[in-house]
Structures are given as structure tokens and as C-alpha cells.
C-alpha positions as CSV (number, residue, x, y, z in Angstrom):
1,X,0.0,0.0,0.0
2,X,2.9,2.5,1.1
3,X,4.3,1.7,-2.8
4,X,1.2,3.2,-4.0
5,X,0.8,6.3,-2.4
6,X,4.4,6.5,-3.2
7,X,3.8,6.2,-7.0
8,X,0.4,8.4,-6.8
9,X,2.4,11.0,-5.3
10,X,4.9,11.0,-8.0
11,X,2.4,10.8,-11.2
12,X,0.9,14.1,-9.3
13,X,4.1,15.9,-8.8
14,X,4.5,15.0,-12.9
15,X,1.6,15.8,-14.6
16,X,1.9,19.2,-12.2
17,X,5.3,19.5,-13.8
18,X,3.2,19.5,-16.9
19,X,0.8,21.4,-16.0
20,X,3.9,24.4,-15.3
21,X,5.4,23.7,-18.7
22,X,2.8,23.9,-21.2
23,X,1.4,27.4,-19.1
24,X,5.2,28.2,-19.0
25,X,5.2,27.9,-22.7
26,X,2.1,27.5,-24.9
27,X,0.1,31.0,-25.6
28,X,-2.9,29.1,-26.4
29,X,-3.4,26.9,-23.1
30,X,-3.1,30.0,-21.3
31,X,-5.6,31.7,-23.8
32,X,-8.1,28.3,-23.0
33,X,-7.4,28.6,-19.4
34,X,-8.9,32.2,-19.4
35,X,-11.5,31.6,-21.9
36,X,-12.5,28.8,-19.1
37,X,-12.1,30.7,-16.5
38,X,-14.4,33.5,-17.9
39,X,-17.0,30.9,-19.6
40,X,-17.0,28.7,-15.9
41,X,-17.8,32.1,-13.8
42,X,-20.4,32.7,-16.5
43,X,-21.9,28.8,-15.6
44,X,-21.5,29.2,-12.1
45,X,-23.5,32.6,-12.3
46,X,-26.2,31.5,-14.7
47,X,-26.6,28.2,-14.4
48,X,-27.3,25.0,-12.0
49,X,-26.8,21.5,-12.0
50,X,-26.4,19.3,-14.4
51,X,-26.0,22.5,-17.1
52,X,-23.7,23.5,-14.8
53,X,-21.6,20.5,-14.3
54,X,-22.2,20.3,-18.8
55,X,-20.4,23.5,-19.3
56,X,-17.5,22.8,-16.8
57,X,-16.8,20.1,-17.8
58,X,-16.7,20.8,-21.9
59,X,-14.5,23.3,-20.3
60,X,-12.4,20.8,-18.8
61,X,-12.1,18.7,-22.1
62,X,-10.9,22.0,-24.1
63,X,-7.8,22.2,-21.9
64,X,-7.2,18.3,-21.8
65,X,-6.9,18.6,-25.6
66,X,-5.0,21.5,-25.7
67,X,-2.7,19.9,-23.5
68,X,-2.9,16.7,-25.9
69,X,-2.0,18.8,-28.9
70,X,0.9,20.2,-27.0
71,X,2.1,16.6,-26.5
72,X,1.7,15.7,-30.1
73,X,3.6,18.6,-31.1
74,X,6.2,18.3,-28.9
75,X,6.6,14.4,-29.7
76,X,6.8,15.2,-34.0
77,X,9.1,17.8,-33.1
78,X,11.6,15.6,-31.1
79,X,11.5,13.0,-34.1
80,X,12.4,15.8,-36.6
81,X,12.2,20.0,-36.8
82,X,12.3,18.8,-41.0
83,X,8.9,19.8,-42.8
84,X,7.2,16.7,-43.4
85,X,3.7,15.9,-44.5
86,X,3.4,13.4,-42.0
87,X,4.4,15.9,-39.0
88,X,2.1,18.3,-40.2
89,X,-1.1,15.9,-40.7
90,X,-0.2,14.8,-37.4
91,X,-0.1,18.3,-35.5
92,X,-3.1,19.5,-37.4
93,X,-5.2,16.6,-36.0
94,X,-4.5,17.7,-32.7
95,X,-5.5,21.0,-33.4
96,X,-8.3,19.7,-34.8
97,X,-9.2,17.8,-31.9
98,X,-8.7,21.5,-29.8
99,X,-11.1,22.9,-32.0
100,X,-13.8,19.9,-31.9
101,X,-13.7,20.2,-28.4
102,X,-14.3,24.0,-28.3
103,X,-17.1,23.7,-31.1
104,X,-18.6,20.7,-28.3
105,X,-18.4,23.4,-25.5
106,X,-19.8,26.1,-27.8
107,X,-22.3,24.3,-28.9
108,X,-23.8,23.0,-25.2
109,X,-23.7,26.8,-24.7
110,X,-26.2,27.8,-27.6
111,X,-28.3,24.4,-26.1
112,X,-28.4,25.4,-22.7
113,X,-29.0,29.6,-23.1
114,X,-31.8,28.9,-26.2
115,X,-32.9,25.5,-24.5
């Protein structure tokens, strides 16, 4: 049991390591993280339960994308900083996924306000 808590502590102190870095150095988390943190006061404001827990959670999966592109693009660029069709499909389908997730979160928005 004492190996366990050992190892949960150290997957928290790393994924807070990642956490740092990609605010430390990607524009557009930081740009999601305030775009949720505007859009979850709104929720919080306006709404109440299970809209509520809809919209911060969308929220939630906007940033966990944003930090999966960053881990795509940082992986392609470790292999190679050579243009390659490859590397490029393969960072644009992360930011595809980014955007998916934001048009999900938009789009619970427009259901929840008109609804």
C-alpha cells in the first residue's frame, strides 16, 4: 500500500510538472485557461446543475486537448524540426481535436441559453 501512495504522489508531482510547462510555454493553453475561467464564472453565475456540471466540464475537455496537442507537437518535433507531410497531418489533428472540443463546449452553450 505505502508503494502506491508513493507512486500516486509521483504521477501528481509529474503531470503538475506538466501542468507548469505547457502554461510556462504554450500561448494558447493559457488563452483556454482564461476563456474557461471566464466561460465557468459565467456557468456558475447563470446556471445550476447538471447545465452547470455540462459546461465545466466541456470546459475541462478543451484544456485536456490543448494539452494533448501540445504533447503531439512536442513528440513530432523531437523526431524531426524537418517539414514533413506526416508531421504536419499529425499536428493538425491535434488541433483539430482542440477545435472539436471548443465547437462541443460552444455548442452546449447555444443548447443550454436557447434551451
Amino acid at each position: 500500500m505505502a508503494e502506491f501512495f508513493e507512486r500516486l504522489k509521483l504521477r501528481v508531482i509529474w503531470s503538475c510538472a506538466g501542468l507548469r510547462d505547457t502554461w510556462l510555454s504554450e500561448y494558447s493553453f493559457r488563452s483556454w485557461v482564461w476563456a474557461n475561467v471566464v466561460s465557468g464564472g459565467l456557468a456558475i453565475w447563470l446556471l445550476t446543475g447538471a447545465e452547470l456540471a455540462l459546461i465545466l466540464a466541456l470546459g475541462i475537455l478543451v484544456l485536456v486537448m490543448e494539452l494533448m496537442n501540445t504533447a503531439i507537437e512536442r513528440a513530432v518535433d523531437l523526431v524531426s524540426l524537418e517539414r514533413s507531410e506526416l508531421a504536419r497531418m499529425a499536428k493538425d489533428a491535434g488541433s483539430a481535436g482542440v477545435m472539436v472540443s471548443a465547437i462541443a463546449a460552444g455548442v452546449a452553450w447555444v443548447a443550454v441559453l436557447v434551451g
